[in-house]
C-alpha positions as CSV (number, residue, x, y, z in Angstrom):
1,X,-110.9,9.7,5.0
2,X,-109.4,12.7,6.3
3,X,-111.6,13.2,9.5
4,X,-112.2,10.8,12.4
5,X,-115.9,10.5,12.9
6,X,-116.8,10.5,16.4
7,X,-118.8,7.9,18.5
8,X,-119.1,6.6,21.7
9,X,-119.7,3.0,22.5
10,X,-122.2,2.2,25.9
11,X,-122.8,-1.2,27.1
12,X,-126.3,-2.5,25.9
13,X,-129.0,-1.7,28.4
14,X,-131.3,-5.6,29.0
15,X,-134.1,-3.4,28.1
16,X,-133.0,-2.3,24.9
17,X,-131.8,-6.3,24.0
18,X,-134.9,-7.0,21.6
19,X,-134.4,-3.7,19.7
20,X,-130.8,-4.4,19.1
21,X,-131.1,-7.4,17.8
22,X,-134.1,-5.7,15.6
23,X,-131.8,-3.4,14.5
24,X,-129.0,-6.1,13.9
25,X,-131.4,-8.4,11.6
26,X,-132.6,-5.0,9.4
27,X,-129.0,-4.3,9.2
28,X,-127.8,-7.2,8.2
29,X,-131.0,-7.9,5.9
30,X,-130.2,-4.6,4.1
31,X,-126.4,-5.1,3.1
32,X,-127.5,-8.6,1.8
33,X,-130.3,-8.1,0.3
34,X,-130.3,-4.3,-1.1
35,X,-126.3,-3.8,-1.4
36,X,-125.6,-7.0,-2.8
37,X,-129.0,-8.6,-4.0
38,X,-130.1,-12.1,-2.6
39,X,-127.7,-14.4,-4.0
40,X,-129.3,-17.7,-2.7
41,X,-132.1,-18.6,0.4
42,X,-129.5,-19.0,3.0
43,X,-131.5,-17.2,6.1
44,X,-131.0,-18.4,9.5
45,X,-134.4,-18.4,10.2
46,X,-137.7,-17.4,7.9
47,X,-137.1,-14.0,6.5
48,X,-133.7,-13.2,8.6
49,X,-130.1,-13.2,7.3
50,X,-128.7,-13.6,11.0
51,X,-130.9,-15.4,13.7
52,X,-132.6,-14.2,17.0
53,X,-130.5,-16.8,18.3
54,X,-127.6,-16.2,17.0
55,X,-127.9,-12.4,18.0
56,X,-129.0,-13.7,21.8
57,X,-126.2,-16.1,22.2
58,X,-124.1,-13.7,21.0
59,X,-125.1,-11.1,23.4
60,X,-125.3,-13.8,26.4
61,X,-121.3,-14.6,25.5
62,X,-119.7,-11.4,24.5
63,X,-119.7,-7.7,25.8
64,X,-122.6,-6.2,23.9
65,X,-122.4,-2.0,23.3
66,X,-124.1,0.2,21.3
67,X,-122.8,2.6,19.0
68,X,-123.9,6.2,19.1
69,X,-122.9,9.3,17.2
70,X,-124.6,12.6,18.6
71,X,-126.3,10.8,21.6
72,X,-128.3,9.0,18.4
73,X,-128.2,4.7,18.5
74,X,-126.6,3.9,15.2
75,X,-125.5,1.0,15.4
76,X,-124.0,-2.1,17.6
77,X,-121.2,-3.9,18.8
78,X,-120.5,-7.6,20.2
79,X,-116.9,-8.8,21.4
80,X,-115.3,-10.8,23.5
81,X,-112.0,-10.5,25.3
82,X,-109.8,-13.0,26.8
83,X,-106.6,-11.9,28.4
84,X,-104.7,-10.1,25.6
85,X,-107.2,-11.2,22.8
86,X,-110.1,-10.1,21.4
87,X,-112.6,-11.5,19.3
88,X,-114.8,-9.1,16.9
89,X,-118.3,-11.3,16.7
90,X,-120.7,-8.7,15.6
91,X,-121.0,-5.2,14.1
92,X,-123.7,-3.4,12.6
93,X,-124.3,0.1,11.7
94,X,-127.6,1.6,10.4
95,X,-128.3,1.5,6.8
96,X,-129.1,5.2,7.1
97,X,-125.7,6.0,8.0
98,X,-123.4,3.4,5.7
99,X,-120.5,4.5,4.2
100,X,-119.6,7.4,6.8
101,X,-116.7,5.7,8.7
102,X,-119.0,4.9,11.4
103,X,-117.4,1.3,11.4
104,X,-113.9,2.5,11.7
105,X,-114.2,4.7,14.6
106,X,-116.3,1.7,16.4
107,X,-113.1,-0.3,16.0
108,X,-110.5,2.7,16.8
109,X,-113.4,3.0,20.0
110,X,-112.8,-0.6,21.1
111,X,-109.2,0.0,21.1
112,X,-109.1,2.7,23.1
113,X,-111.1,1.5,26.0
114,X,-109.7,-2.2,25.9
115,X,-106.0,-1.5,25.5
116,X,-105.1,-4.7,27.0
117,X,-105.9,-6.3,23.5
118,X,-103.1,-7.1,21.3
119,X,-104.0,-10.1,19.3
């Protein structure tokens, strides 16, 4: 990839919670079920790859941001730093926009604005 694709990261607004974890589940539901087929019944909940739950907790524990590209939400972001380390816990991007390095820059993002991280 010759080109850095821009994005900006924001922190997640409480009144956008329920669609980001929406957009988390159909995310996740797509690369497991269309990219790579169902390969057993293993959903945390009826119908769900990842949780409500486990997207809330997540949120409640972490930094949660959301991932834009052109002022557009495509995608989101939950880590958690402590001191000099950082923990990745959740990334999604939109399935309309896979494959475009939209992942990548997300992580070069994080970098930038928590520079403390090192492990």
């Amino acid at each position: 990839m010759s080109e850095r694709i821009n994005v900006n990261i924001v922190h997640l607004d409480n009144s956008d919670r329920e669609q980001f974890i929406r957009n988390n589940q159909k995310a996740f539901n797509y690369g497991a079920l269309e990219e790579f087929s169902q390969r057993d019944d293993h959903f945390e909940e009826d119908g769900e790859i990842i949780s409500h739950d486990t997207i809330s907790r997540a949120i409640d524990e972490g930094m949660a941001y959301r991932i834009l590209q052109d002022n557009k939400i495509v995608g989101g972001v939950v880590i958690k730093t402590e001191y000099d380390h950082g923990e990745l816990v959740l990334l999604f991007v939109s399935p309309a926009v896979h494959s475009k390095g939209i992942g990548y820059a997300t992580w070069c993002e994080i970098e930038t604005i928590h520079p403390e991280i090192t492990v």
